[in-house]
C-alpha positions in Angstrom: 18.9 152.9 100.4 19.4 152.5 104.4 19.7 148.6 103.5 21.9 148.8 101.1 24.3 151.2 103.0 23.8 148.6 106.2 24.7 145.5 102.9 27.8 147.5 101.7 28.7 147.8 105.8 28.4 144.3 106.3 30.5 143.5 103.1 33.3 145.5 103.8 33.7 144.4 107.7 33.7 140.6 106.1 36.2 142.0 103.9 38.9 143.3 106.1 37.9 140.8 108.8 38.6 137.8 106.1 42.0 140.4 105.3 42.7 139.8 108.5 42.7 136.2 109.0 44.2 135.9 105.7 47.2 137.6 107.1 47.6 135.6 110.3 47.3 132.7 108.3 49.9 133.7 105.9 51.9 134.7 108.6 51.2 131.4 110.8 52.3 129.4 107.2 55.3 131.2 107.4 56.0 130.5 110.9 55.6 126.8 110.1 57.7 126.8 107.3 60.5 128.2 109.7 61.0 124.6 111.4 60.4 123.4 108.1 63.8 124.9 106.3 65.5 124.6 109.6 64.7 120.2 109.3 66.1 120.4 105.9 69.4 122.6 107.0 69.5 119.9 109.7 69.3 117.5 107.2 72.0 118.7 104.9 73.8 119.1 107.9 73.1 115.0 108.6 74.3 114.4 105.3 77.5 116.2 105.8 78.0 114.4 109.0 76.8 111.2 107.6 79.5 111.6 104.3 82.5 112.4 106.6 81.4 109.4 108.8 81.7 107.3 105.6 85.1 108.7 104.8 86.1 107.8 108.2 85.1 104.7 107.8 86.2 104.2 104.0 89.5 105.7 105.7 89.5 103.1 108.3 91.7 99.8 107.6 89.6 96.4 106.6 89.4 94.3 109.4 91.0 91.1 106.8 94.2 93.7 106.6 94.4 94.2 110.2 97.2 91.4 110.6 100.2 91.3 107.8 99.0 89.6 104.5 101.1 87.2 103.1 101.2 86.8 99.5 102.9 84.2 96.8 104.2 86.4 93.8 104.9 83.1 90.6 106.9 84.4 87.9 107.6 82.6 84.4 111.3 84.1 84.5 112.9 86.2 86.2 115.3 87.8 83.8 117.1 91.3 83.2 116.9 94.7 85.1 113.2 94.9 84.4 111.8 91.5 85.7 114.3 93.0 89.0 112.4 96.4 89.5 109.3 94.6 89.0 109.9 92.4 92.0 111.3 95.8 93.5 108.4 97.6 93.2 106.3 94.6 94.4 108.3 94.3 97.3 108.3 98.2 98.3 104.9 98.3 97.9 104.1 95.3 100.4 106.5 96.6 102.6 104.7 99.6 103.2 101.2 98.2 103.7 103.3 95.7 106.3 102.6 92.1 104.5 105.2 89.6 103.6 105.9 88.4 99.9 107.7 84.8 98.6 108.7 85.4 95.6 108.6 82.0 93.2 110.6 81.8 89.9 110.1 79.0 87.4 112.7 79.6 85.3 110.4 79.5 82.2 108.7 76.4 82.8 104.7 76.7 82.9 104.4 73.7 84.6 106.7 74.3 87.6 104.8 78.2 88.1 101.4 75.8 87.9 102.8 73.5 90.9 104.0 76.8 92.8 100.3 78.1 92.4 99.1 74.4 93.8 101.9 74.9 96.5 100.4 78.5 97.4 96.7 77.1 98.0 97.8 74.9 100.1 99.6 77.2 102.5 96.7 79.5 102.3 97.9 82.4 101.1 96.3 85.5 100.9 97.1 86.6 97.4 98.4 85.0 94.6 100.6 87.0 91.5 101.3 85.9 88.4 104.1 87.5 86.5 103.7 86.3 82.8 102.5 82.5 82.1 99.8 81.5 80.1 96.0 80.1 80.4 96.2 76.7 79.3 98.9 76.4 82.0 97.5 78.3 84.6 93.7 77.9 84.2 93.1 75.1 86.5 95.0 75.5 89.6 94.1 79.5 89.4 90.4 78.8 89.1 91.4 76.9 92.5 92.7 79.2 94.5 89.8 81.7 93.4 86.9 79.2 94.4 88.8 79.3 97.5 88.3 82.4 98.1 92.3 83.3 97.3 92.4 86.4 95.0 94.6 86.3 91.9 96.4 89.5 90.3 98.1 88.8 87.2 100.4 90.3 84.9 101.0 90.2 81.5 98.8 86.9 81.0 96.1 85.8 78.9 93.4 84.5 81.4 90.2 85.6 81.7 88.6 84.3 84.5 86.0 85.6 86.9 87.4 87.4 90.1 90.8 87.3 88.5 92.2 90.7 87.9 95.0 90.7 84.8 96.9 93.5 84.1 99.4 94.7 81.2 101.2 97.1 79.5 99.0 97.8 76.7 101.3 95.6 74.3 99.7 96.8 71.6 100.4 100.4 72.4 104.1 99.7 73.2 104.6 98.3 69.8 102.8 100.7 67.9 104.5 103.5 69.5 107.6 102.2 68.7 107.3 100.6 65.3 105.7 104.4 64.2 108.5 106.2 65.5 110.8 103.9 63.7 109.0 103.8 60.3 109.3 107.9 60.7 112.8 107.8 61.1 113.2 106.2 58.4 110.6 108.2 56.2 108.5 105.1 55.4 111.0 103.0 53.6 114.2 100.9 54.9 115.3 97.6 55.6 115.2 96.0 59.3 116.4 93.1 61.5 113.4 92.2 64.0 113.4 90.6 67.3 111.2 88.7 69.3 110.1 85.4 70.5 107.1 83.3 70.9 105.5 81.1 73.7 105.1 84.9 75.8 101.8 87.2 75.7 103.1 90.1 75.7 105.7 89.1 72.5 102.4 87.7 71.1 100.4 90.8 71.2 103.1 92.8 70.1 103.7 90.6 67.1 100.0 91.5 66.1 101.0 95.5 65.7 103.9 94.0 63.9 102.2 92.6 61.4 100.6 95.4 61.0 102.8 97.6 60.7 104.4 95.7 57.8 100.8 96.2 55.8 100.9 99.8 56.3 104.9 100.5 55.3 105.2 98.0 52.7 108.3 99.6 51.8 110.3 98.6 55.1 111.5 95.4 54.4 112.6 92.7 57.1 116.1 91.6 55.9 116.1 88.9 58.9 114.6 88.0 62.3 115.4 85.8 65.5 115.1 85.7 69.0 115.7 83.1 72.1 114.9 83.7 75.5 117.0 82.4 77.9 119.3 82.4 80.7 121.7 85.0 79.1 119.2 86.4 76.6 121.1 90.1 76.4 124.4 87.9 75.4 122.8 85.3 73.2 121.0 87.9 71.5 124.1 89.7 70.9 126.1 86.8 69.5 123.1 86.5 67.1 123.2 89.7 65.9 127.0 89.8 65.3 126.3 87.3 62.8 123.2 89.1 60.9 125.5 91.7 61.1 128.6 89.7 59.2 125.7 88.6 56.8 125.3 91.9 55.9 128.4 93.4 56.5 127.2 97.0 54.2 126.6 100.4 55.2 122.8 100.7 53.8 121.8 96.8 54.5 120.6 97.2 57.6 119.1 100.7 58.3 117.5 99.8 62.2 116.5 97.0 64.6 113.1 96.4 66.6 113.5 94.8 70.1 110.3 93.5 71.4 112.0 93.5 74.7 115.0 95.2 75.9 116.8 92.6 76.7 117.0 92.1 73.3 118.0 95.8 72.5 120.5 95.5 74.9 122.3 92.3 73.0 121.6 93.9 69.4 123.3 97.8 70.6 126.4 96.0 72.0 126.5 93.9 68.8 126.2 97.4 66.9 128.9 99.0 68.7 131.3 96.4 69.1 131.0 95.9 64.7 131.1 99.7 64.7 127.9 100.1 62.8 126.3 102.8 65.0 124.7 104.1 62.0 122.1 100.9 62.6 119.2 102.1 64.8 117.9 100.6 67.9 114.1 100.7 68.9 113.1 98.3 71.7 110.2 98.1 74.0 110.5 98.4 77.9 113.1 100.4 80.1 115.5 100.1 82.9 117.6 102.5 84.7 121.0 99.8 82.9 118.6 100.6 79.9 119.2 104.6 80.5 122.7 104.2 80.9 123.2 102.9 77.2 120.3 104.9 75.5 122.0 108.1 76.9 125.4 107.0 75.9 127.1 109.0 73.5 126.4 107.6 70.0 124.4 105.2 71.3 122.5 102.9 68.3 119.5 103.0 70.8 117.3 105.9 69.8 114.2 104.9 71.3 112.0 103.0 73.2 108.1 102.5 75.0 108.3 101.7 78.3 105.9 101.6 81.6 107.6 101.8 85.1 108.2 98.3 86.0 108.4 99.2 89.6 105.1 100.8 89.4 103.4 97.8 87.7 104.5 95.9 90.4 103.2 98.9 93.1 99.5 98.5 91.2 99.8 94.6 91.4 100.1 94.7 95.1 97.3 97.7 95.9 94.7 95.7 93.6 95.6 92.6 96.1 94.6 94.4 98.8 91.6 96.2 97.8 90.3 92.2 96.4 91.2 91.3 100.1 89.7 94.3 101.6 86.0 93.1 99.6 86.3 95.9 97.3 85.8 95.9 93.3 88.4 95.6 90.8 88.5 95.5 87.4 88.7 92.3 85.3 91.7 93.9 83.1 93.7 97.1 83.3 96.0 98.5 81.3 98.9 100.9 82.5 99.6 103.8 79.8 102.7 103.4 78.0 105.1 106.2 77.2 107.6 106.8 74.5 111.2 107.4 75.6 113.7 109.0 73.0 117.2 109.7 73.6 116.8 113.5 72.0 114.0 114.1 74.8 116.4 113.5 77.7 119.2 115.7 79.0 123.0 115.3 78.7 123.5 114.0 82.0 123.0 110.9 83.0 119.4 110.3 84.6 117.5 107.2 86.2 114.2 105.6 86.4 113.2 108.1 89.3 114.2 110.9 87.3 111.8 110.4 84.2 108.8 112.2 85.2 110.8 115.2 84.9 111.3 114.6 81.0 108.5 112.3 80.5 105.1 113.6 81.5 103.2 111.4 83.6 105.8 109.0 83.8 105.5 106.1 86.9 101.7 108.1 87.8 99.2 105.4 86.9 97.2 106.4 90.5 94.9 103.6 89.8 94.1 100.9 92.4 94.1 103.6 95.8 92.0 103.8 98.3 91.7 106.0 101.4 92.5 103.2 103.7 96.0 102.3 102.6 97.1 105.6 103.7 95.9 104.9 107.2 97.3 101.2 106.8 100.7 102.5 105.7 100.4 105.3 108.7 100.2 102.4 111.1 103.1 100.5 109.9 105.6 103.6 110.1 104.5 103.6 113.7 105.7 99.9 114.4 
């Protein structure tokens, strides 16, 4: 009995002796793990640091945009107010990040804007534009300036080369926008005078939709269609269309008019008003603040139209340039979101371009091609 009391003795002092030790280790574990949570704060804290070091440096300009840029804009034609707040916008835009810009118009001849791109390698630009043109014209000599290391923004063109950003309008989405608004207006069943011309992307794309569209309202019926683009394409259009307009000299002949471009909406409304058939509907495709003026004008035949900011395509031209030049990735295409424009959404005084957001939602706001560095670039060039 005596041994077993001296056994149970034994076992209980291991007991609170093991207890014991058990608790300073647990309390020594604890200890350790201090340090521990205090590395991985640390750490967090690193990777704070280390993330608003890389904004700074993200912030910081590109050393290849540390002296002016100088860039070679080529354009097919440079015609009507749009083409002008296009180049406006390009302009502005290179203005502000403190480059220099030569603009190059080949008066619609795709082999004098493929010499101009020759011409621009050899003076060793640092970005090229392209304002409409097409691929089999432009291929070669762009696929040039890209293997020397020259990037290439384009606009409203059908290459698709490697390193060569292209963006547009979404052509198919201007059409569409406009051709459904029309064929509601009309409740599905009319007759209509189309124009457009070929030779252009843009006019080709949208003549897709177009054709289209006449599938699915077979009961609007084209009574005629034309188009030239040229010098005076607003006045030659509206000669035209004084003489569809004699052809068809009824109230009920000629219900509305589709303008793939608004030059060609401007020749067709003076036309319109001039024959004193404002009960003929207007519905083009892009918008100017001249554009505005006669949209907005009262008993105007131009009801409608789908439009992006010209000035801003231009803007997004320029800031893909510069992020290509600044090593950073850029999409091979991008489209800029069109928006529908109708005379009954704007107010009874007269309004401009830099009023439309007001009436428009999201109009001119693409925010696409930014980066924290042009802020500090455009900074710095205030300062000079």
């Amino acid at each position: 009995m005596k041994r077993f009391k001296a056994l149970s003795f034994l076992f209980l002092l291991f007991f609170v002796v093991f207890s014991i030790l058990a608790g300073c280790t647990n309390e020594q574990d604890a200890m350790s793990a201090k340090p521990a949570n205090e590395t991985r704060t640390t750490n967090n804290e690193t990777a704070t640091d280390n993330a608003t070091a890389a904004g700074s440096e993200q912030a910081a300009i590109p050393e290849k945009l540390k002296k002016p840029v100088k860039i070679a804009a080529i354009m097919q034609m440079s015609i009507g107010t749009f083409s002008s707040q296009y180049i406006a916008g390009v302009k502005e835009q290179v203005q502000k990040f403190g480059g220099e810009v030569q603009i190059y118009n080949a008066d619609n001849d795709l082999t004098k804007m493929a010499a101009y791109v020759e011409t621009a390698i050899t003076q060793n630009v640092d970005a090229i534009f392209l304002d409409h043109g097409r691929a089999d014209a432009l291929e070669g000599p762009v696929k040039k300036a890209v293997a020397k290391g020259i990037p290439v923004v384009a606009f409203d063109n059908d290459l698709n080369i490697p390193g060569v950003t292209v963006i547009d309008q979404d052509d198919y989405s201007l059409a569409w926008k406009t051709l459904k608004t029309l064929a509601e207006d009309l409740n599905g069943e009319g007759e209509i005078v189309t124009i457009w011309v070929g030779g252009f992307t843009p006019m080709e794309r949208r003549h897709v939709i177009y054709d289209a569209f006449k599938k699915r309202y077979p009961n609007i019926k084209e009574v005629a269609k034309f188009g030239t683009a040229s010098a005076n394409t607003a006045l030659d259009t509206q000669t035209q269309m004084e003489a569809i307009l004699k052809k068809y000299p009824n109230k009920g002949d000629i219900d509305a008019v589709f303008a793939t471009w608004d030059e060609f909406a401007k020749g067709a409304t003076r036309a319109i008003e001039q024959a004193g058939r404002t009960e003929i509907k207007v519905y083009g495709i892009d918008l100017s603040d001249e554009d505005l003026q006669m949209i907005q004008k009262p008993n105007s035949p131009w009801v409608a139209t789908t439009a992006t900011d010209p000035a801003e395509v231009g803007r997004v031209q320029v800031r893909f340039a510069y992020q290509k030049i600044a090593g950073e990735k850029t999409p091979n295409i991008y489209s800029l979101e069109p928006h529908l424009v109708k005379r009954s959404d704007l107010p009874d005084k007269q309004v401009s371009m830099s009023d439309l957001s007001q009436y428009i939602p999201s109009w001119g706001q693409s925010n696409v091609a930014i980066s924290p560095w042009m802020k500090t670039l455009e900074a710095q060039v205030n300062k000079k």
